[in-house]
VOLO-973398 format. One line per 2 residues: number of its first residue (from 1); for each residue y, z, x of N, C-alpha, C. Coordinates in pm, 1 decimal. Each point is the difference from the previous one (the first is absolute). Last residue first. Layout:
# residues N
NUM) Y,Z,X,Y,Z,X,Y,Z,X | ... .
***
This chain:
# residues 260
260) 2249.2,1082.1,739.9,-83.0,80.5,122.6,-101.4,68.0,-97.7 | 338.8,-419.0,-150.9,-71.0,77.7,-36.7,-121.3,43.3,106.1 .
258) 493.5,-213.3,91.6,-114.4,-29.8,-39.0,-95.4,170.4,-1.2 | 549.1,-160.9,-133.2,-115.6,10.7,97.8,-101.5,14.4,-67.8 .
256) 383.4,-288.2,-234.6,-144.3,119.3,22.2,-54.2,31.9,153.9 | 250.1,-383.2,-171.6,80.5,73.7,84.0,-84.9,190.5,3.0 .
254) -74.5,-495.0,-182.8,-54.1,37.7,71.6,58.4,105.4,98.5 | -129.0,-180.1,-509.5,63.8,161.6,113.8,13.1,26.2,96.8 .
252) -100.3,-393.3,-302.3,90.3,35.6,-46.1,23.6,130.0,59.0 | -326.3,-238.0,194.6,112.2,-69.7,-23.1,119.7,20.2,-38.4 .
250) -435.4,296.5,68.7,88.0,-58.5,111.7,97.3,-88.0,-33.6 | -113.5,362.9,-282.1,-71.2,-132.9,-2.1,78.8,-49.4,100.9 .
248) -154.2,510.0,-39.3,133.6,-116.4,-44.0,-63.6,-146.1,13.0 | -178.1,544.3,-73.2,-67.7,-89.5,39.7,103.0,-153.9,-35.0 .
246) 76.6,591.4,83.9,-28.4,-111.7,-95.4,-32.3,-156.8,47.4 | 45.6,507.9,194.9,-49.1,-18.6,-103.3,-72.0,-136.1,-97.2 .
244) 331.9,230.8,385.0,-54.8,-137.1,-11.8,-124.2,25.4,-71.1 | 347.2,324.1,53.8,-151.5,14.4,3.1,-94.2,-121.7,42.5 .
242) 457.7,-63.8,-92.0,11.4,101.1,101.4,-139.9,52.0,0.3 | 61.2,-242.9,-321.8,55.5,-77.0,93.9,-26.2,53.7,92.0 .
240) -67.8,263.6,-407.6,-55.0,-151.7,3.3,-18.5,-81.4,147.9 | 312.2,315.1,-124.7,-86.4,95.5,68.2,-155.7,-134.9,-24.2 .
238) 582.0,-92.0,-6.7,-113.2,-10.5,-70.4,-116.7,28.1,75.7 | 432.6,2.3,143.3,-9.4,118.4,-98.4,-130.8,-62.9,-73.2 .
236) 124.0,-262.1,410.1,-49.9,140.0,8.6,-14.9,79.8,-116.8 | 6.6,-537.4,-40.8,44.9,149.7,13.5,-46.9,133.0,28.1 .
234) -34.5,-412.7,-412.9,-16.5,35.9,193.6,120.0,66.5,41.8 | -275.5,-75.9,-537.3,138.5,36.3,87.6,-46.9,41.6,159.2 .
232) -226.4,-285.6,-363.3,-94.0,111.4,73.2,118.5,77.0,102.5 | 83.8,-432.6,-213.2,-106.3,112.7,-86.8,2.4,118.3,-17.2 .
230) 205.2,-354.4,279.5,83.9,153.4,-58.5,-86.8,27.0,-90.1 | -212.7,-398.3,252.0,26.6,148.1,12.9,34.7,113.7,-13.8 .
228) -244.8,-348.2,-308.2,82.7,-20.9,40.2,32.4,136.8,107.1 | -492.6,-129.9,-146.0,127.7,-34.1,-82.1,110.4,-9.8,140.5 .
226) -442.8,167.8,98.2,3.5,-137.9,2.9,101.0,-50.5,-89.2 | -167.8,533.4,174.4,118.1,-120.0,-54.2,-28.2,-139.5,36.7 .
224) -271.6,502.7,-34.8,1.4,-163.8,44.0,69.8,-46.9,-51.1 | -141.2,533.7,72.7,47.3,-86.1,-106.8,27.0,-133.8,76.1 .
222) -321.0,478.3,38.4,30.2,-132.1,62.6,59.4,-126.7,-96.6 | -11.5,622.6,-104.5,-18.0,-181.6,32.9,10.0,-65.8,25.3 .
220) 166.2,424.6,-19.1,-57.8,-29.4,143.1,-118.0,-118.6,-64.6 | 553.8,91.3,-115.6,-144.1,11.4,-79.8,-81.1,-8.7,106.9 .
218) 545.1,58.8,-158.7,-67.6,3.5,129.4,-185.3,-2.1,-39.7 | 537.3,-200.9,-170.6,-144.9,41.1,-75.3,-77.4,-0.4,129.9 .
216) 463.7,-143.7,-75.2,-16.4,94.7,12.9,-106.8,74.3,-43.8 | 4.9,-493.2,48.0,66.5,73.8,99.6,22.6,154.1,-3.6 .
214) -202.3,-399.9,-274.1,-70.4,128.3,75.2,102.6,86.7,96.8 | 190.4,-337.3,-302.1,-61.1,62.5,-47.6,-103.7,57.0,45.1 .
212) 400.7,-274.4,137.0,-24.8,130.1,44.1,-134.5,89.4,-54.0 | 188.1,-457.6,-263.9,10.3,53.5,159.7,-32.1,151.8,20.3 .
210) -76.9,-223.9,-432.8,-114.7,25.3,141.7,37.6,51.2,114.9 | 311.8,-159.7,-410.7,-67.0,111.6,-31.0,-117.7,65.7,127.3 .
208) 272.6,-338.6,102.9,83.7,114.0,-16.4,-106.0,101.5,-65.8 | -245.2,-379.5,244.4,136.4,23.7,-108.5,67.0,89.0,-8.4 .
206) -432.9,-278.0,258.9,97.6,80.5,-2.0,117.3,-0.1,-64.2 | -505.8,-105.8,-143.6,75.9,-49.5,49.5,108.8,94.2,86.8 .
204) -510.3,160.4,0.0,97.9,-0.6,-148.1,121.5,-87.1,87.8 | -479.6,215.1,117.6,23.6,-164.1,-21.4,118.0,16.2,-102.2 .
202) -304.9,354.2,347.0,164.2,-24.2,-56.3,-20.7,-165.7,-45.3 | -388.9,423.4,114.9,38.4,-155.4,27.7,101.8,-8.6,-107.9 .
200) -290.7,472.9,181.2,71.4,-119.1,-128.2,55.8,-77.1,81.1 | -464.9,338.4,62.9,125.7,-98.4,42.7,73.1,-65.1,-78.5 .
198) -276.9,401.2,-135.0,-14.8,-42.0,132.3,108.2,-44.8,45.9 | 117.7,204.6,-448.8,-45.9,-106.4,50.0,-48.1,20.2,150.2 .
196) 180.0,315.4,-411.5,-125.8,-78.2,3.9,-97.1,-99.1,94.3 | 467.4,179.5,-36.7,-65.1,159.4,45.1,-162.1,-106.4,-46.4 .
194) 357.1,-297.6,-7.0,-45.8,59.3,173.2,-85.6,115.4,-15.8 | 134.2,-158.0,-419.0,-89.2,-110.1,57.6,-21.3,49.0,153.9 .
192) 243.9,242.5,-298.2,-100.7,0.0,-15.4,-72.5,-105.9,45.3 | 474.6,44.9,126.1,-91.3,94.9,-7.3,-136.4,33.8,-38.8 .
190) 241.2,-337.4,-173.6,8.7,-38.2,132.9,-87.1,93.2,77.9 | -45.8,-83.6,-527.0,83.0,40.8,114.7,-13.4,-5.6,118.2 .
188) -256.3,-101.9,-366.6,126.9,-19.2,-81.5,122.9,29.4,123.0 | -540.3,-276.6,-4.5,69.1,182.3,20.9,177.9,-56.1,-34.8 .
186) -503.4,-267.6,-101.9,144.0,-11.0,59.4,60.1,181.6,8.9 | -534.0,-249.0,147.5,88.7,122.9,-68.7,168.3,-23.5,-2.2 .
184) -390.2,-488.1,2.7,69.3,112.6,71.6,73.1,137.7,-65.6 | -217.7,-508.5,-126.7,-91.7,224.1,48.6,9.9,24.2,101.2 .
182) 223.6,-388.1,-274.3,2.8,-7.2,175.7,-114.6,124.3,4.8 | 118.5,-18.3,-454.2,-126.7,-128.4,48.7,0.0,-28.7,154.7 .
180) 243.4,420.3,-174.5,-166.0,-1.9,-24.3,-63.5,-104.0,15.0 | 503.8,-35.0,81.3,-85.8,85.9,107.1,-173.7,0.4,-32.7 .
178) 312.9,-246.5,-300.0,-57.6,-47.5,162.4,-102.5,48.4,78.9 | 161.0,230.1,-443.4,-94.2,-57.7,12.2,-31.9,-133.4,142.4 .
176) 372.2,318.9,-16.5,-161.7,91.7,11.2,-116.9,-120.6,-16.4 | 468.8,-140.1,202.6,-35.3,88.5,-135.4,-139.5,-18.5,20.6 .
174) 444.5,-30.9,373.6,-169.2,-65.3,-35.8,-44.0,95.7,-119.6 | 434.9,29.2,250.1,4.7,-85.0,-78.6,-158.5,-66.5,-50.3 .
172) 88.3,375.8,304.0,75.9,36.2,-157.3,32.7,-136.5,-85.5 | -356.9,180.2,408.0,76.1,-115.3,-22.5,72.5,61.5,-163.0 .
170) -376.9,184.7,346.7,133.4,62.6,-66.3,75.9,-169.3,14.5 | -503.6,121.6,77.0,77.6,-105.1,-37.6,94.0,107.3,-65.8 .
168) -550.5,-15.6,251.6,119.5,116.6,-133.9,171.7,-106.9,74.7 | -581.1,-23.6,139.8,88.5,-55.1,-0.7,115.5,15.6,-148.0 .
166) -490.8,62.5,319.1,33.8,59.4,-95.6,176.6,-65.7,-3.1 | -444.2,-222.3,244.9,85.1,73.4,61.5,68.1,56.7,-187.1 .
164) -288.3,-336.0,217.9,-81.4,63.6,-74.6,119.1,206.1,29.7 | -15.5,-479.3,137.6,8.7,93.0,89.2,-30.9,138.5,-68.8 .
162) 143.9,-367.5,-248.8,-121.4,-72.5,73.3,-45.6,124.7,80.1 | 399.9,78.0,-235.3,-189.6,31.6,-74.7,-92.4,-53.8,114.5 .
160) 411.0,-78.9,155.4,-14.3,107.1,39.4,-147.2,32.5,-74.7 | 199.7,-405.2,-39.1,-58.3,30.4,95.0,-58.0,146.9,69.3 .
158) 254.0,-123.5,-387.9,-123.1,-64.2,-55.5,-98.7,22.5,187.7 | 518.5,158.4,-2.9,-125.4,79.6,-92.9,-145.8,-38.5,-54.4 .
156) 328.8,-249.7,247.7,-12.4,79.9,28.5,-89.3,138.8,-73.1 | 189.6,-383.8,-203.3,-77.5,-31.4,107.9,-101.5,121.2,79.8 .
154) 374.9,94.8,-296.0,-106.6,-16.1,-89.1,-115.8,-43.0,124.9 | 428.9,74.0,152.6,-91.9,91.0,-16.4,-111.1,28.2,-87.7 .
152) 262.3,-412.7,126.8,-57.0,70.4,118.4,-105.6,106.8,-50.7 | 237.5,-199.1,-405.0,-94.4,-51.1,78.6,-58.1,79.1,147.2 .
150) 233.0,366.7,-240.4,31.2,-134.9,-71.0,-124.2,-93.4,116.3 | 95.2,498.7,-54.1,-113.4,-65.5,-10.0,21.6,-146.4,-68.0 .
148) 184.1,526.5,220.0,37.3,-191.2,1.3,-126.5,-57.3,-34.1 | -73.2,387.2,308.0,151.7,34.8,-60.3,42.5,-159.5,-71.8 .
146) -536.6,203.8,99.4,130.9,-52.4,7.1,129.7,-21.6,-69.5 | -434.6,248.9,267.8,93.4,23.9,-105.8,61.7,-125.6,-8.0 .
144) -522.3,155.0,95.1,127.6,-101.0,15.6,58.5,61.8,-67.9 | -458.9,252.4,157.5,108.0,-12.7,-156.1,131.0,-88.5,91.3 .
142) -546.0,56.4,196.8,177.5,35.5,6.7,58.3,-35.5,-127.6 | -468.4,-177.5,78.2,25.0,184.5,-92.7,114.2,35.2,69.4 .
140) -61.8,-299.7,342.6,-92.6,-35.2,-139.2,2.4,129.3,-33.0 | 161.7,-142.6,368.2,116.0,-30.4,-88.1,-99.4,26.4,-148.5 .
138) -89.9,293.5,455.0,-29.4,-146.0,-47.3,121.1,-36.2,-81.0 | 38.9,214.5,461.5,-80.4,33.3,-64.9,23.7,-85.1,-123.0 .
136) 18.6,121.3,588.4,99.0,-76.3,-102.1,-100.4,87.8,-149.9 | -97.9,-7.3,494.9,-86.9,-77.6,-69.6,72.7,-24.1,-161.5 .
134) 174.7,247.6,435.3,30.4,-155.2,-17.0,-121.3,-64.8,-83.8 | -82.1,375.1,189.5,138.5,75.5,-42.8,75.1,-123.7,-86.3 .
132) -413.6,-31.9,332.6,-6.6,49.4,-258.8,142.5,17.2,-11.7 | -27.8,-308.3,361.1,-30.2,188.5,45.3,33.4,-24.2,-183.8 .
130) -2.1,-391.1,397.4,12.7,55.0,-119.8,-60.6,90.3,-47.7 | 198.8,-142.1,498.6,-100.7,-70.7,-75.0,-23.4,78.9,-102.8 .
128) 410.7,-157.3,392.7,-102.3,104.7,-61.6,-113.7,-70.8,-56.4 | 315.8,-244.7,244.6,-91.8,18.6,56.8,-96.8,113.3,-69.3 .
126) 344.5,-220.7,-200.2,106.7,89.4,122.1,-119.4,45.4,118.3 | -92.4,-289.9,-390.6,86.2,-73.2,68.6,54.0,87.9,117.2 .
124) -234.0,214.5,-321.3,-113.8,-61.0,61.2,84.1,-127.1,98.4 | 220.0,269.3,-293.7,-48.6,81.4,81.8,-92.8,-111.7,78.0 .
122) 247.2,-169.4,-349.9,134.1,26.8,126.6,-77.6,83.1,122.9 | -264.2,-149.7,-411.3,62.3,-146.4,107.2,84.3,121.1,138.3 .
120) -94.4,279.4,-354.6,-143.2,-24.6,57.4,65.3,-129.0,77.9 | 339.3,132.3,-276.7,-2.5,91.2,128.1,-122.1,-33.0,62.8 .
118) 74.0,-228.7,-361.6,67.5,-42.5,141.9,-42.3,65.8,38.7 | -254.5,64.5,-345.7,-40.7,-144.8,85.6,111.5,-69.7,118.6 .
116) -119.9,410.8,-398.1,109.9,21.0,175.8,-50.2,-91.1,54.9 | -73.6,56.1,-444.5,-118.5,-12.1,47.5,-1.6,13.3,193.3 .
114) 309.7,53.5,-374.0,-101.2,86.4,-38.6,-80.3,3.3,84.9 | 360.4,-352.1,78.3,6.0,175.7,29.8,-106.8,98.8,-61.7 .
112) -43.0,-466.5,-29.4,-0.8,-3.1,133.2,93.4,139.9,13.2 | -99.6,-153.3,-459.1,-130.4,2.6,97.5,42.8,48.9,152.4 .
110) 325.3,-53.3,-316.1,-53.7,134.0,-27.9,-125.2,7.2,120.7 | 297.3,-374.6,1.7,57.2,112.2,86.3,-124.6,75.3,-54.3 .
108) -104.3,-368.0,-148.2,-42.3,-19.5,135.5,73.5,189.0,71.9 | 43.2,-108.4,-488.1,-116.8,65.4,64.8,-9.8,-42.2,148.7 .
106) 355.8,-197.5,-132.6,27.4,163.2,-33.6,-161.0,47.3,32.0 | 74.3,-418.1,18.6,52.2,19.4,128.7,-17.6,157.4,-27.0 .
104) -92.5,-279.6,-365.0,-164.7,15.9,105.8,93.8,106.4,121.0 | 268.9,-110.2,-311.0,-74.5,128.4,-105.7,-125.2,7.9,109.1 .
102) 329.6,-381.4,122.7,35.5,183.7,3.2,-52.0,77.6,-61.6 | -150.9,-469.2,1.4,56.9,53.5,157.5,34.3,171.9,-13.4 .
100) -54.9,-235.9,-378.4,-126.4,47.2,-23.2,14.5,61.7,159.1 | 409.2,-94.8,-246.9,-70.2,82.6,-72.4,-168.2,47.5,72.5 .
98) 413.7,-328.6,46.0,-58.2,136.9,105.8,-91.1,68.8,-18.8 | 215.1,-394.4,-329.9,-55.9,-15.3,161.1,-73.4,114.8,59.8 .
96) 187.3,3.3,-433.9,-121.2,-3.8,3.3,-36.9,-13.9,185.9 | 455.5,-0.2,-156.0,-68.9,113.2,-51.5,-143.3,-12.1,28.1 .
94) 437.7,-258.8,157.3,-119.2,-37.0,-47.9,-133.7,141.9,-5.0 | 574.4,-136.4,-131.3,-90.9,52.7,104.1,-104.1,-58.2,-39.6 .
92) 543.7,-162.0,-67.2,-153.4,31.2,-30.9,-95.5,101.1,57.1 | 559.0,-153.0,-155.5,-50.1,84.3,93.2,-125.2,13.2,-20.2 .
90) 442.7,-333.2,-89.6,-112.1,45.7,-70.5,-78.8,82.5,159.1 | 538.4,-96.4,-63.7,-131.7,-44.8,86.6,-138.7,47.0,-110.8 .
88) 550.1,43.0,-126.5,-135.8,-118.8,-46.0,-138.3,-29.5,65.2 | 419.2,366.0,55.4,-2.7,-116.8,78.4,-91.7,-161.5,-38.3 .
86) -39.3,473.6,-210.0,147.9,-15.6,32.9,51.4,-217.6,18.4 | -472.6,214.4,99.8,32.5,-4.9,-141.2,156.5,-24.9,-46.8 .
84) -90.7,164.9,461.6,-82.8,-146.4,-44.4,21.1,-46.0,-123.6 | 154.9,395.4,104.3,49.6,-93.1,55.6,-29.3,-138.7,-70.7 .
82) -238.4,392.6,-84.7,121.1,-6.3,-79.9,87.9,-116.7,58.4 | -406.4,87.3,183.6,-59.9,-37.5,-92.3,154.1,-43.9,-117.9 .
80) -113.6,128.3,521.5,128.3,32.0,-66.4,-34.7,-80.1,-117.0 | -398.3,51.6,347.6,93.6,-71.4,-54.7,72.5,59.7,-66.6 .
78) -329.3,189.8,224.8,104.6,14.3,120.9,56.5,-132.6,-64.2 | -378.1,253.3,-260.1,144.1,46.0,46.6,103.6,-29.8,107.5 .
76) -357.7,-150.7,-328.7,111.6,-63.4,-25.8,95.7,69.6,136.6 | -582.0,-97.7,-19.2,151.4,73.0,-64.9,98.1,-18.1,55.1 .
74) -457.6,-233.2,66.8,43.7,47.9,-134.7,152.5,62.2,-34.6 | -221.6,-364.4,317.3,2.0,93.3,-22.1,63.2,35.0,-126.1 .
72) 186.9,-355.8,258.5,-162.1,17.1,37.7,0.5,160.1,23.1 | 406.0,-284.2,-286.2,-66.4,75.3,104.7,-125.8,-9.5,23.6 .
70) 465.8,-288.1,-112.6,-155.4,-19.3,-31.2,-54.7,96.9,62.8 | 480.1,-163.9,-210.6,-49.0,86.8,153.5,-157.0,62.3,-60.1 .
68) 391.9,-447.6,-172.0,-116.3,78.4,27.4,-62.1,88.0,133.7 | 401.7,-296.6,-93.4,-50.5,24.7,-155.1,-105.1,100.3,33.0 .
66) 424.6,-157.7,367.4,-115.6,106.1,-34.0,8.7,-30.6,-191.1 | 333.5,-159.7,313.5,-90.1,-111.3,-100.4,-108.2,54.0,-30.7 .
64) 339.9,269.0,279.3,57.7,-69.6,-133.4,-81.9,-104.9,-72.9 | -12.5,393.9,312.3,-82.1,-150.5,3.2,39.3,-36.4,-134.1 .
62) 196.3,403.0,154.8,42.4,-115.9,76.5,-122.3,-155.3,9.3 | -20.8,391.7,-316.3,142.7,-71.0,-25.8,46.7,-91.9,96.3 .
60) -382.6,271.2,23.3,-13.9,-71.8,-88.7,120.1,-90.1,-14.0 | -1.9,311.3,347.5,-130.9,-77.8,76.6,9.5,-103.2,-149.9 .
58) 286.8,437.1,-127.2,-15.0,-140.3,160.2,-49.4,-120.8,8.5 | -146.4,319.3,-324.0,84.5,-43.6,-16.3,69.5,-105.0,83.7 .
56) -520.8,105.1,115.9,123.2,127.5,-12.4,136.2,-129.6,-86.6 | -524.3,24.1,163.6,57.8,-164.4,-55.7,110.0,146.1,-64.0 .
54) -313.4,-7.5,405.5,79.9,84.0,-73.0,68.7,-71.9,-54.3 | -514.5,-65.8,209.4,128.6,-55.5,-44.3,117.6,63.8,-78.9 .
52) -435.5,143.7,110.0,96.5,47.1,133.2,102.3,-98.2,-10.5 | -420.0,47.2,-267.6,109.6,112.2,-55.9,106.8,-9.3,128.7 .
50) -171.1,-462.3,-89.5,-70.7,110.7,-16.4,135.5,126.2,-20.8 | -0.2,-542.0,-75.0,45.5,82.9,31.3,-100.5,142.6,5.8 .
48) 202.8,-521.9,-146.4,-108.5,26.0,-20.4,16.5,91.3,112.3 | 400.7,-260.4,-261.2,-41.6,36.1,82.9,-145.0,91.5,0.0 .
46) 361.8,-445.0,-133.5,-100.2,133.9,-49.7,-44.4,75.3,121.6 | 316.0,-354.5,49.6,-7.8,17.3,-182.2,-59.7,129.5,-41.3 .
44) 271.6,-70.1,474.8,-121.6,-17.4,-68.0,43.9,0.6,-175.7 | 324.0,17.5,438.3,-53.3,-96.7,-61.9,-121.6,-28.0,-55.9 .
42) 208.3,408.5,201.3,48.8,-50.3,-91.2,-23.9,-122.4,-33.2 | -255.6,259.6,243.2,6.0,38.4,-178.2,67.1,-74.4,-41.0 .
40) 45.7,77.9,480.6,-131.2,-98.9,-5.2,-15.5,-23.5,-164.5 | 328.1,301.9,170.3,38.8,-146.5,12.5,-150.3,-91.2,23.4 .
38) -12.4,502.0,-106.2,109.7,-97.3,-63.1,34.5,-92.6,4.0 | -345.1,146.9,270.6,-18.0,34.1,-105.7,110.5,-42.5,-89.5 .
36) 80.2,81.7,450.2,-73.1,-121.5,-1.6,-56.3,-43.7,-168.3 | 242.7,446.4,104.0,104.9,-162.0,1.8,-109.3,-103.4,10.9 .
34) -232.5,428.9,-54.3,25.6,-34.4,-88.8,146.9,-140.1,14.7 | -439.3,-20.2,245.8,72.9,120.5,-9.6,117.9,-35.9,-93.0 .
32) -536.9,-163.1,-37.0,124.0,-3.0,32.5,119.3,90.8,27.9 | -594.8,-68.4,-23.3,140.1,76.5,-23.8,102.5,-18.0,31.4 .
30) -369.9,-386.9,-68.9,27.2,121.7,118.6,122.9,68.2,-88.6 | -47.1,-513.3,-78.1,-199.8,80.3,-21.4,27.4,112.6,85.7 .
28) 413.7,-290.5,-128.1,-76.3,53.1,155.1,-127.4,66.2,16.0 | 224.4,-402.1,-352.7,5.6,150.8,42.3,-59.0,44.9,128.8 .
26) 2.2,-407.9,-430.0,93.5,-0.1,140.7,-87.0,153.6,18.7 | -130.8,-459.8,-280.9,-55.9,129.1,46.2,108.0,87.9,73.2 .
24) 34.3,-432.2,-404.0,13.6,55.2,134.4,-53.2,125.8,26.9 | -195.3,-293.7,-395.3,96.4,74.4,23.8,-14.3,6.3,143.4 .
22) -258.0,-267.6,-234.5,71.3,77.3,-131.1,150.4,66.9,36.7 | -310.3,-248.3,298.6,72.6,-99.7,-68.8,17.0,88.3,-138.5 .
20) -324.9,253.1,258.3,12.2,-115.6,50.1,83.6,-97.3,-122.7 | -189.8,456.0,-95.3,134.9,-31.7,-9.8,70.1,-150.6,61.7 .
18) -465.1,154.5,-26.7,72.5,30.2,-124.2,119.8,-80.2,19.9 | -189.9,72.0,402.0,-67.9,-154.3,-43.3,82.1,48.3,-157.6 .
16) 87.7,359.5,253.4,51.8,-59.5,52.1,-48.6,-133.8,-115.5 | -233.4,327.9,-38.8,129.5,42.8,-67.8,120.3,-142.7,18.8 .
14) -445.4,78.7,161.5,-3.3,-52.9,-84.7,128.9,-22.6,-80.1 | -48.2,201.3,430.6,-15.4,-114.7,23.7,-3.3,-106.7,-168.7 .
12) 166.2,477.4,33.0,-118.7,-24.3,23.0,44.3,-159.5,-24.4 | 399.5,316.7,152.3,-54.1,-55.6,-42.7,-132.2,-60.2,-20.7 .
10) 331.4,347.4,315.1,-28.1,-149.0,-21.9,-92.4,-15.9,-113.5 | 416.8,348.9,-40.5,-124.0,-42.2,48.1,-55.9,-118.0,3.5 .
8) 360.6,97.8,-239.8,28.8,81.1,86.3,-112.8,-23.5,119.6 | 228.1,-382.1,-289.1,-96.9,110.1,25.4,14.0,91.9,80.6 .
6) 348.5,-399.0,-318.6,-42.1,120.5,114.5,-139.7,50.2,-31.3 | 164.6,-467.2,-158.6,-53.1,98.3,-61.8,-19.5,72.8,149.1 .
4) 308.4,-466.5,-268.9,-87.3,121.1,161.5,-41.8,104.3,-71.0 | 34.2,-507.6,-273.2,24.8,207.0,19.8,-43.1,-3.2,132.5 .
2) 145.6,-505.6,-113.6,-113.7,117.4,16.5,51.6,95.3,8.4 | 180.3,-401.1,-307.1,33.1,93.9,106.3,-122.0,86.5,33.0 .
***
């Protein structure tokens, strides 16, 4: 019998020759809405998926030949992990994938606001022309914060030395001796990493323990989410938001206005 195998997305050409005579391909390479989504699931074995697949109780029980929900990416949160498990599906990620796209994408944000490389595009596009006011300033001898220091933010931190940049780490699951062979400062509190930091950068999954965890914290540091959005609680009650302050990752924010 061949497996079908859902994608959410199309596929690298190589992916395809792999699977040539292993398995069926089905899916709509595109966001589905969610009735097209239930009745496209239910005849897969597996399924291969980003964070915009909602593999919910529902959506599991009506593919009744579901063994596998395969993510692209690291975290768990838009699978029902209790379901699945319930149900026998096995649930993967691929942890290493993103790692080097999003630790480069994060300095792309720091570079292109320190250095106001939109607003300079947006002036010289409007017919102006560039005024010191727009010469930005360096990343070098800034102190990084970051909130998280698992792969991304280990990444992320080897690039920042490059930059010759200072770099302090509130992670409560990283012990001292990591920190002294990453040389990086760990700090014990949340609070002490913003009263230290230039810019902090968010690399922590989203969980119960993370959600919200800047949200009632007002700082006039430039903080960068490339994690998850309830990070960083949205919303008017967050002075974060309402300052636009913070630097989102177009994919996972794109509901941010944009940074004036």
């Amino acid at each position: 019998m061949v497996h079908k195998i859902w994608l959410q997305i199309e596929p690298h050409p190589k992916v395809f020759e792999f699977l040539k005579g292993r398995a069926e391909i089905i899916g709509p390479f595109v966001r589905p809405s969610e009735g097209d989504l239930l009745s496209e699931v239910e005849d897969a074995d597996a399924v291969l998926a980003g964070t915009e697949f909602p593999a919910t109780r529902e959506t599991m029980q009506r593919a009744v030949r579901l063994k596998a929900i395969c993510r692209f990416g690291i975290g768990y949160d838009t699978v029902d992990v209790e379901a699945a498990t319930e149900l026998g599906i096995c649930v993967t990620n691929t942890p290493d994938a993103p790692t080097i796209a999003v630790s480069e994408f994060t300095f792309g944000l720091m570079i292109n606001v320190t250095r106001k490389i939109r607003l300079a595009d947006r002036l010289i596009r409007d017919g102006g022309w560039l005024s010191p006011s727009l010469s930005g300033t360096d990343l070098h001898g800034k102190t990084l914060g970051l909130i998280g220091m698992g792969r991304i933010g280990s990444r992320v931190a080897k690039i920042a030395h490059a930059f010759e940049m200072h770099v302090v780490v509130f992670d409560p699951y990283l012990d001292a001796a990591r920190a002294r062979e990453a040389g990086v400062d760990l700090v014990s509190d949340l609070s002490g990493l913003l009263r230290r930091s230039d810019i902090v950068s968010v690399h922590v999954p989203l969980t119960a323990e993370t959600e919200g965890l800047l949200g009632a914290i007002y700082t006039k540091r430039l903080p960068a989410d490339t994690s998850r959005a309830p990070v960083l609680t949205f919303g008017q009650k967050n002075p974060l938001i309402r300052t636009t302050r913070c630097w989102p990752s177009t994919t996972l924010w794109p509901r941010l206005m944009p940074l004036e």
